[in-house]
C-alpha positions, -999 to 999 in steps of 0.1 A, spaced: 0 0 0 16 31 -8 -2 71 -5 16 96 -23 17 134 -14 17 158 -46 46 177 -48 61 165 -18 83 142 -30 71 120 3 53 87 -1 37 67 24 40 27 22 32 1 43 58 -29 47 52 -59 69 24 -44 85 45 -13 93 39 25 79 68 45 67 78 73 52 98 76 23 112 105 6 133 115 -28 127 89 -43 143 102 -76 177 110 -60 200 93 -82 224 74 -58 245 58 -84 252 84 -109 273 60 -134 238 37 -140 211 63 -130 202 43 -102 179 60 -78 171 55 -42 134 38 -55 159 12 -72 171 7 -44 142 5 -27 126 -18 -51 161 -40 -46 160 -44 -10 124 -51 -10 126 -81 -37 158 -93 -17 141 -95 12 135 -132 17 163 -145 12 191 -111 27 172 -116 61 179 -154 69 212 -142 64 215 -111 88 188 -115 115 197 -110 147 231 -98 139 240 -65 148 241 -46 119 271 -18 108 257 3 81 280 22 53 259 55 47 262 71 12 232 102 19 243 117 -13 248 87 -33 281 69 -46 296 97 -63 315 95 -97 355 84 -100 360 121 -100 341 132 -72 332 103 -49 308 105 -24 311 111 14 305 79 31 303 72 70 297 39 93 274 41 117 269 17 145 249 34 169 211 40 162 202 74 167 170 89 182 146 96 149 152 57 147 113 41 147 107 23 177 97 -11 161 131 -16 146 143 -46 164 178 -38 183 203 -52 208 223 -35 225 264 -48 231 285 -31 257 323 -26 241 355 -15 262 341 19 264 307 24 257 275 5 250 258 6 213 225 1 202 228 -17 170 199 -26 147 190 -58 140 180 -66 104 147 -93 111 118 -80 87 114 -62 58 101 -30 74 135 -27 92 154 -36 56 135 -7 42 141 15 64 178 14 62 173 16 23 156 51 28 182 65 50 208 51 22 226 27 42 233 6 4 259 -11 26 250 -38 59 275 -58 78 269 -82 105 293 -103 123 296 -137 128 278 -147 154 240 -139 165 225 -125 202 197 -143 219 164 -133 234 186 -120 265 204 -97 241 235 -117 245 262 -126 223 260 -162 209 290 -184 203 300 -181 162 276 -200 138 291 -200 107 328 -193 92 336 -165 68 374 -163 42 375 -135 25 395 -139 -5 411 -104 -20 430 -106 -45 461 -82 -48 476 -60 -77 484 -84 -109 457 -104 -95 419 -110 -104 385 -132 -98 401 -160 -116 426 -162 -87 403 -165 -63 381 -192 -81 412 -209 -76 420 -206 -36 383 -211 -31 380 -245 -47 416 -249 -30 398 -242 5 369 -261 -4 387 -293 -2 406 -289 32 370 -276 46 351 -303 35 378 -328 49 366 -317 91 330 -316 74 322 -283 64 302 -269 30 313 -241 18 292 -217 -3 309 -187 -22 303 -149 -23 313 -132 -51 318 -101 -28 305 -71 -54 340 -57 -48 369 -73 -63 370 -114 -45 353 -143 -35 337 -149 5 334 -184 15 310 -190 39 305 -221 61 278 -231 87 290 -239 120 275 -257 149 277 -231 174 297 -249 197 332 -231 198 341 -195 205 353 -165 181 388 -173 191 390 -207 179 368 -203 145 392 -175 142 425 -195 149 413 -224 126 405 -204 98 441 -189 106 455 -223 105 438 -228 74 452 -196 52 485 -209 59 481 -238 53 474 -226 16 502 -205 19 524 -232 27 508 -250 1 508 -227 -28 532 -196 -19 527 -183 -57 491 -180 -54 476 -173 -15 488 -155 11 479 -155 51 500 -118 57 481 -90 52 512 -66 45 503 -47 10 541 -56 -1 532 -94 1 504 -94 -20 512 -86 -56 500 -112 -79 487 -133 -50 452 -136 -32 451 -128 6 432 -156 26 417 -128 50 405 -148 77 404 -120 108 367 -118 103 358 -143 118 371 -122 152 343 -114 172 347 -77 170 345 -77 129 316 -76 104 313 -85 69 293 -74 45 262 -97 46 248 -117 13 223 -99 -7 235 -64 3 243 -36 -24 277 -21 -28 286 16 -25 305 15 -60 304 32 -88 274 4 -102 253 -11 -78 272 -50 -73 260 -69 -48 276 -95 -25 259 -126 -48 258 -160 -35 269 -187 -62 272 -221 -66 302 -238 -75 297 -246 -111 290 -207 -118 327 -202 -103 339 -227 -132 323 -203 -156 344 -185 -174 324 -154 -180 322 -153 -140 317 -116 -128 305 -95 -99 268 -94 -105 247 -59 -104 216 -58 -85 192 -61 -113 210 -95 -123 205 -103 -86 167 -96 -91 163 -120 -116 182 -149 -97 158 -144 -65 127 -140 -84 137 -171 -103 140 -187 -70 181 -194 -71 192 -189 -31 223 -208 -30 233 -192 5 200 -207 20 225 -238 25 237 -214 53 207 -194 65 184 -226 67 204 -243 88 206 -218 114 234 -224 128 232 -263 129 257 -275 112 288 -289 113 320 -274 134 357 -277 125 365 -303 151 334 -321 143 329 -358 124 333 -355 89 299 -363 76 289 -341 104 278 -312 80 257 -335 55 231 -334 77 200 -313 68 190 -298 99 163 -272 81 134 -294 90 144 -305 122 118 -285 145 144 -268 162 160 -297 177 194 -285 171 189 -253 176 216 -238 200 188 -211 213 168 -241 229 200 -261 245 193 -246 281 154 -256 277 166 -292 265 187 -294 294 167 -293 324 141 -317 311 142 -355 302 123 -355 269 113 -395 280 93 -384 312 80 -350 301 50 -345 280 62 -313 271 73 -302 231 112 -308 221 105 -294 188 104 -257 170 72 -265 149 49 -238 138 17 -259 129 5 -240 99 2 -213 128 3 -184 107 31 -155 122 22 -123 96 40 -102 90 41 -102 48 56 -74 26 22 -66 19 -7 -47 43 -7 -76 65 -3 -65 100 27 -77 120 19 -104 139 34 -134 157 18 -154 185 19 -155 224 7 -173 248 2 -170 287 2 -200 309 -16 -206 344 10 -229 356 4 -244 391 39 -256 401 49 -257 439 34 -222 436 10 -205 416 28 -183 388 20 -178 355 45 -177 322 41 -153 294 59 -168 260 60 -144 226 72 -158 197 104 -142 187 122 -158 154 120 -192 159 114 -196 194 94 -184 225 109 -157 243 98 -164 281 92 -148 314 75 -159 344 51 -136 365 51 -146 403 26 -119 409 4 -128 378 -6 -103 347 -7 -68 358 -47 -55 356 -36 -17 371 -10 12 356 -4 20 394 17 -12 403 41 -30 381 49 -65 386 82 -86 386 90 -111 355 114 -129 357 129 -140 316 133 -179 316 150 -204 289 134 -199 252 107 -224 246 105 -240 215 71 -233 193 50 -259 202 46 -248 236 18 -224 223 -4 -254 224 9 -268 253 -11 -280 287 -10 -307 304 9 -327 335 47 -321 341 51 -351 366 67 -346 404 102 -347 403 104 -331 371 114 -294 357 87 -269 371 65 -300 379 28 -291 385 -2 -286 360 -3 -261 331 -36 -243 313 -32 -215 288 -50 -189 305 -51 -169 271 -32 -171 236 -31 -151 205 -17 -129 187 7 -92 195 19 -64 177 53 -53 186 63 -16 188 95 -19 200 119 -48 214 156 -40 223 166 -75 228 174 -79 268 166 -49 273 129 -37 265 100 -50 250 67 -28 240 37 -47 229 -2 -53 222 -14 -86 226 -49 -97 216 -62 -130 231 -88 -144 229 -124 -134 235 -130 -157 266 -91 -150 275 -79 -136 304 -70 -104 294 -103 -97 283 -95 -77 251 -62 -64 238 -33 -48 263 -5 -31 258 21 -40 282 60 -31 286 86 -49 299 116 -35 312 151 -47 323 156 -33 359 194 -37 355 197 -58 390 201 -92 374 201 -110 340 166 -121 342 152 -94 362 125 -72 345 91 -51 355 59 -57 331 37 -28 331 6 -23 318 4 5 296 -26 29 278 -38 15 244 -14 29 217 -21 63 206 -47 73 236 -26 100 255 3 87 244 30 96 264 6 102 291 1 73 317 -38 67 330 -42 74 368 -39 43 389 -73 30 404 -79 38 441 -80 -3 447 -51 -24 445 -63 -65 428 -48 -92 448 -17 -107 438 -10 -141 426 14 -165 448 53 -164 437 69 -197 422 101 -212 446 127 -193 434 112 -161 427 95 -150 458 103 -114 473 123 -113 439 111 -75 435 135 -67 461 119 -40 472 97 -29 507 60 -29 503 48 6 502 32 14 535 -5 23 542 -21 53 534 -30 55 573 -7 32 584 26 41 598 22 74 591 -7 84 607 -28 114 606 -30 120 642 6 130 651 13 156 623 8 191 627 -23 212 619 -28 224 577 0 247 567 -14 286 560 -19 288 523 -4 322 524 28 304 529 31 276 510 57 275 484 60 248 457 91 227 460 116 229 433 138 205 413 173 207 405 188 201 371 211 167 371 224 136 352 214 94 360 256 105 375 239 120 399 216 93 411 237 84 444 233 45 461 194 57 477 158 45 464 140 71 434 108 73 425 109 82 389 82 103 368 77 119 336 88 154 334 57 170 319 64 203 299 38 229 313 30 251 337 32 245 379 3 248 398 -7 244 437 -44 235 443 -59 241 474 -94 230 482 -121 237 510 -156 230 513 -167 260 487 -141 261 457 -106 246 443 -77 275 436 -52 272 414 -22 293 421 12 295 402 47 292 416 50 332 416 16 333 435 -8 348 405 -43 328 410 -50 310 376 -84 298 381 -104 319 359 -77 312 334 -82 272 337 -119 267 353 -123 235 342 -98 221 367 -116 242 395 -149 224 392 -154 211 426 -172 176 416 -136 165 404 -125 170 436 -125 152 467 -147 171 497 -123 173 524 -98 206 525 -68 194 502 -36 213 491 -21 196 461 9 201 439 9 190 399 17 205 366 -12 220 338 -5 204 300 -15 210 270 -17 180 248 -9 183 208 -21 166 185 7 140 186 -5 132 222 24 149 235 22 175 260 31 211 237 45 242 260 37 264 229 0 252 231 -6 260 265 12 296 256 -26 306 238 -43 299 273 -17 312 297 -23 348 289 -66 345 289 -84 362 320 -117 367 300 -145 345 306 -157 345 269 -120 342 255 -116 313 280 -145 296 270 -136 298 232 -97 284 242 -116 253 259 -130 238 230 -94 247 207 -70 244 237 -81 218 260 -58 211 290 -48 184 323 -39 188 351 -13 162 359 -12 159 403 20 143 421 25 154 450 -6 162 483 9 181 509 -23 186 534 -54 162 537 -84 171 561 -64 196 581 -33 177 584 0 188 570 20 163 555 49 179 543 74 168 569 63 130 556 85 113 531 81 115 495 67 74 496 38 80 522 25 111 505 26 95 475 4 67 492 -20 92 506 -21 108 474 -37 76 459 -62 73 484 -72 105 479 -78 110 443 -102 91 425 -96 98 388 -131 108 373 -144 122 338 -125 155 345 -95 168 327 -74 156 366 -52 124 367 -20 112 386 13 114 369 20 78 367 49 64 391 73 44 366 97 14 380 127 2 361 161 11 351 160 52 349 181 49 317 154 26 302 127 46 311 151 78 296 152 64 264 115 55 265 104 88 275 130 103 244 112 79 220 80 99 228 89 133 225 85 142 262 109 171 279 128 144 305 121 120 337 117 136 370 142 116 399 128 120 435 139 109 465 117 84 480 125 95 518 126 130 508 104 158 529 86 186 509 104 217 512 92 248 499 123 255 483 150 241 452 163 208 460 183 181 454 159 157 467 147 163 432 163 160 405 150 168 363 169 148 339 159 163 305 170 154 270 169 189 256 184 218 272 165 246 282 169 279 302 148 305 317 157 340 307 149 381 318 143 395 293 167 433 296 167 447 259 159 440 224 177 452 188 149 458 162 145 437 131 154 441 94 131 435 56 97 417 68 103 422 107 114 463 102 86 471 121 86 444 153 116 425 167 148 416 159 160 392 185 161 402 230 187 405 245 188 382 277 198 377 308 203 357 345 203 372 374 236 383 388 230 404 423 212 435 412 223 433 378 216 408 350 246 387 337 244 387 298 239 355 280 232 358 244 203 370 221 175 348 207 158 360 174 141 327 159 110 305 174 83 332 176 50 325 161 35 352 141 13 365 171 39 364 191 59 387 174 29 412 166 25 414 202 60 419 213 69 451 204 37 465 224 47 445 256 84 459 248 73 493 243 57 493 275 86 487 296 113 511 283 146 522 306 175 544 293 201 523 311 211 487 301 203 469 332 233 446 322 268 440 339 283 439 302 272 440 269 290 431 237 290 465 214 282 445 186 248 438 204 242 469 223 247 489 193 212 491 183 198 480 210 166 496 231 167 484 266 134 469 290 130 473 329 137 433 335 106 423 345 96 394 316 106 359 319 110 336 289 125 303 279 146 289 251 159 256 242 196 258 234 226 242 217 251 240 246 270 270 268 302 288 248 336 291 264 324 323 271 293 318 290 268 325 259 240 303 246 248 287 219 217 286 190 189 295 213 157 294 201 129 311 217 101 285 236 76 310 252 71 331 280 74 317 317 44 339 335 43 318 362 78 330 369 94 363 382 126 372 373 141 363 409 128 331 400 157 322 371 185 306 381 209 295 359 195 252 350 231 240 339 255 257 366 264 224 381 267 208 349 282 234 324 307 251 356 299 284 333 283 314 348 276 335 384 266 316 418 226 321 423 220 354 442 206 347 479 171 336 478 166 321 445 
């Protein structure tokens, strides 16, 4: 399915059951043949079937031409790129491997939607290693053997047809069947299925063992020594890449040449052809549509075959129809049971179960299946089918029914397929002996799964299943152990997205924990709302007059020391204290300004409890993304007028997002830690029809939940301190980790603008606070709407002052400038801090009037070591 926009150049298609975007689609990327990136496109599509056998779940290095190959003249810039960056779509499937220095998410190349995706960002180029990661997003012992064959100057493909057929022979006497590349380069690849039973470092030191051994052999024609000055008229037996740390270009993929080659699997008569050649993509074409796949020989097996040290006949067998029982994924399941006393599956059989997931509109789909299993305690085991097997986890606390509490899974072996089907007996004395139901099975739709790391998904059961309709649930690695994880259950995809429902007043019952697993969140039960901390000893409610709302502290996860968080979204909007008595709820702003009339549908006292409350929470304005958008809430900040507010209620609507109460029926309960007022919090608020919830509590990893909260566009995570009191007051006890950096700014000047902007603004001047001066740090001129800056110069004009209320001033930007009384607070996003204490590439977000200019402090000081100490009191 593909939706073109007119003139665009943009068109929409649908692969796999995935929708993407893709764009210039008449860029000519090969300039020597014409070939353009819808070629390509068109390539890596028809290739699909048989270039993903051979690179799924490998971590995938892509060669990035964005501006095409180039000519011999001018070639084009090319760059690697390992790590995915943040515009990547969450569904591409990913693992993530931690190097000497650093950890990388790599992409791993297991659908079609994922293949052409890297096509449109003109990755012509993928290489994958050796080797393959597992469910647990961990590296996997070598499962096939790769001799690349180069041949040096004086020599050609001929030579190489020669060692290869050389190599052959000695690989086929330990049992190995080699199948040849011709590389779309210059040589030849061999290519050899292993039986995943020996490590990087000895595939690598037997293929070593093997290029000299042709050296030794034939010293005219192949050489083991990679020195340039060896080489001449010889073919270099290149057999490094079999180290775990390399990659090689994977069968099927494109070249970035002057023509679009492509590494082409052969068979061995073609290399006794002598018109043999490095075949272009649209010869490729032909030989897939045709049905020719001589690397399936490889692929197929997955990993099953035959290893140097093994028998020589080892090899022969075909192990493509074998149900998985060689399958190195499944050894650890095959190991703790005695297939003779267990009724349970040994085999990898799908059953004509049908997974999805087609090129065309067909949504992506595979199977899952959740098991009521009554061992020596009740637990139950959610299985999703994941390439071939069943990824696993068991729940001691059952399937999560609430957003407010998330519960332990713990990742198990892989199961083979046919334990979709599966119930029955395991008999006493026996692996996880007890009975087994499926309490529901179907299918899910998955949005993202970082292998190991974190899985997002829908599943849909059945309709007398347990989950009683489709749920979207995440599960994330908490970091503390290898099979350690949190499943969450999460609002249906694209309903306030980014936004988590408020948790229901009642907590359900939990299910038993398995042996093993019990107490295995590791963590305290949360105490009462009127438990522990009971009403009756604290002190009196606090005078509204003089309650302050407490303030968070810019930081890093660095800064998260050895103590127990409580993590939230950061939402992007405007502060807000609400205090409630018997008559009326108040809304009042961090500078003190009352905002009710400005937001009176969060005032309406049925949404509220009856008792006198003072809360603490954040008013959003949700876009039409889902995302909570500052510069949509900017249109109703500014409204006091009932008829203009009644109009921005229908246009703008707005939440109010609670998370913290500090006083509940005349008690104040500020001096209680941060984990009992979030309790009494719950009990208090009953999330109803009105435009009120709770900002959703989030366990997990906080780097997990950082990258989750990037993927959705949202400003950062909020860090609290568990124990923490509420002090009226900036504190570390808080701490906002956001993605983007942003400052608030006093406005002190402005320079007036040039051609369409003659008569408005330019760009302000700005400032931070610096004693009784303002310490200059840069000017912003771009991010202003159109109304914005038709209003500015009348609010600018309005505040004149002969002096600069600056310490110091550039001339360059005071040359022109017309100075303010520093009263107006803004904000802008911005690049990072110069040497010199500037903003780098601000850009203007809105004004901040909830804030007063004693208010700004400088967000980064701690981090950037740039700028003046805060002045006493802010």
């Amino acid at each position: 399915m593909a939706e073109t926009t007119p003139g665009s150049g943009r068109e929409r298609v649908r692969v796999g059951g995935r929708e993407l975007v893709v764009t210039n689609l008449d860029k000519v990327l090969y300039p020597e043949t014409g070939t353009t990136k819808a070629d390509v496109l068109a390539y890596y599509a028809a290739v699909a079937p048989v270039l993903i056998p051979a690179a799924a779940n490998r971590p995938a290095t892509r060669k990035r031409w964005v501006h095409g190959v180039g000519t011999a003249e001018a070639p084009g810039e090319m760059f690697f790129q390992k790590n995915l960056d943040h515009s990547t779509p969450g569904w591409v499937p990913r693992a993530s491997i931690t190097h000497k220095e650093r950890t990388i998410q790599y992409p791993l190349v297991n659908d079609p939607a994922t293949l052409t995706w890297l096509a449109q960002i003109a990755s012509l180029e993928i290489h994958v290693p050796q080797w393959r990661v597992d469910s647990h997003g961990e590296q996997m012992p070598p499962d096939r053997l790769v001799l690349d064959l180069d041949p040096g100057e004086g020599a050609g493909l001929a030579e190489c047809v020669e060692v290869a057929k050389l190599a052959r022979t000695i690989l086929q006497d330990v049992g190995l069947e080699p199948v040849p590349v011709t590389s779309g380069s210059k040589g030849i690849h061999l290519y050899a299925a292993l039986d995943g039973t020996q490590s990087s470092e000895q595939i690598s030191e037997f293929a070593h063992e093997l290029a000299r051994a042709l050296e030794a052999d034939h010293p005219d024609l192949a050489v083991s020594d990679m020195k340039k000055s060896l080489r001449a008229g010889k073919v270099l037996v290149d057999w490094s890449q079999n180290s775990a740390a390399k990659t090689t270009i994977v069968p099927y993929s494109l070249r970035g040449r002057l023509r679009p080659t492509v590494a082409a699997p052969r068979t061995w008569r073609e290399l006794s052809s002598p018109s043999l050649h490095q075949l272009d993509y649209r010869e490729v074409m032909q030989r897939v549509k045709a049905g020719k796949d001589p690397f399936a020989a490889i692929s197929r097996r997955g990993g099953a075959g035959a290893g140097p040290e093994s028998h020589p006949g080892g090899a022969a067998a075909e192990t493509a129809g074998d149900g998985g029982a060689t399958d190195p994924r499944l050894e650890t399941y095959r190991a703790k049971r005695d297939a003779s006393a267990t009724p349970e599956p040994f085999t990898a059989e799908r059953h004509g179960l049908d997974a999805g997931g087609g090129t065309g509109g067909t949504p992506l789909r595979e199977r899952f299946v959740i098991q009521e299993h009554h061992a020596s305690r009740l637990h139950f085991d959610l299985r999703l089918e994941r390439d071939g097997v069943l990824v696993s986890w068991a729940l001691p606390k059952g399937v999560p029914t609430s957003k407010a509490k998330n519960h332990l899974a713990v990742q198990t072996e892989d199961h083979p397929l046919d334990y979709l089907d599966f119930e029955g007996t395991i008999p006493k004395g026996q692996y996880g002996a007890g009975t087994m139901s499926i309490w529901d099975s179907g299918y899910y739709e998955c949005e993202k799964w970082i292998a190991g790391k974190e899985v997002i998904a829908t599943l849909t059961g059945r309709d007398d299943g347990g989950l009683a309709g489709p749920r979207r649930f995440a599960l994330i690695h908490t970091g503390r152990a290898d099979d350690q994880w949190l499943i969450h259950l999460m609002d249906p995809q694209g309903a306030g997205k980014g936004r988590p429902a408020a948790p229901p007043k009642e907590k359900p019952a939990a299910a038993p924990e398995p042996d093993g697993a019990a107490s295995a969140e590791g963590q305290p039960a949360a105490p009462e709302p009127d438990g522990a901390a009971s009403a009756e000893g604290q002190p009196a409610a606090p005078d509204p007059a003089g309650v302050t709302p407490m303030l968070a502290t810019a930081g890093t996860v660095a800064d998260l020391p050895d103590k127990d968080w409580q993590f939230e979204l950061k939402w992007d909007g405007v502060r807000a204290l609400v205090f409630g008595d018997a008559g009326r709820v108040r809304l009042v702003s961090r500078n003190g300004l009352d905002m009710s009339a400005t937001y009176p549908e969060l005032t309406d006292r049925s949404c509220w409890p009856d008792q006198d409350f003072i809360a603490d929470g954040e008013i959003v304005a949700v876009g039409p993304s889902g995302r909570p958008d500052f510069g949509l809430l900017q249109g109703r900040m500014k409204l006091t007028k009932a008829a203009d507010v009644a109009k921005a209620q229908a246009s703008t609507p707005v939440r109010l997002m609670l998370f913290d109460l500090l006083s509940d029926r005349g008690k104040d309960l500020r001096r209680l830690p941060l984990s009992t007022r979030r309790d009494r919090l719950e009990a208090f608020f009953t999330p109803s029809g009105c435009p009120v919830e709770l900002s959703g509590v989030i366990d997990g990893d906080v780097r997990h939940i950082l990258e989750s909260a990037e993927e959705l566009g949202l400003e950062g995570v909020m860090a609290k301190r568990t124990d923490g009191r509420y002090v009226g007051q900036r504190s570390r006890s808080w701490l906002k980790l956001k993605f983007e950096r942003t400052q608030e700014v006093v406005v002190g000047g402005w320079r007036p603008g040039k051609g369409g902007r003659g008569q408005s603004v330019g760009s302000l001047l700005l400032g931070i606070p610096d004693g009784s001066r303002l310490r200059y740090v840069g000017r912003v001129g771009s991010g202003f709407s159109a109304r914005e800056l038709a209003e500015l110069r009348q609010q600018l004009d309005a505040l004149p002052r002969k002096t600069s209320p600056f310490a110091e001033v550039p001339a360059a930007d005071a040359a022109d400038a017309h100075w303010v009384t520093p009263r107006l607070v803004g904000e802008v996003t911005f690049g990072e801090w110069t040497g010199s204490g500037k903003l780098r590439h601000p850009v203007w977000r809105g004004w901040r009037l909830d804030k007063a200019p004693k208010d700004v402090v400088l967000e980064n000081a701690e981090l950037e070591n740039v700028g003046p100490k805060a002045s006493p009191g802010q």
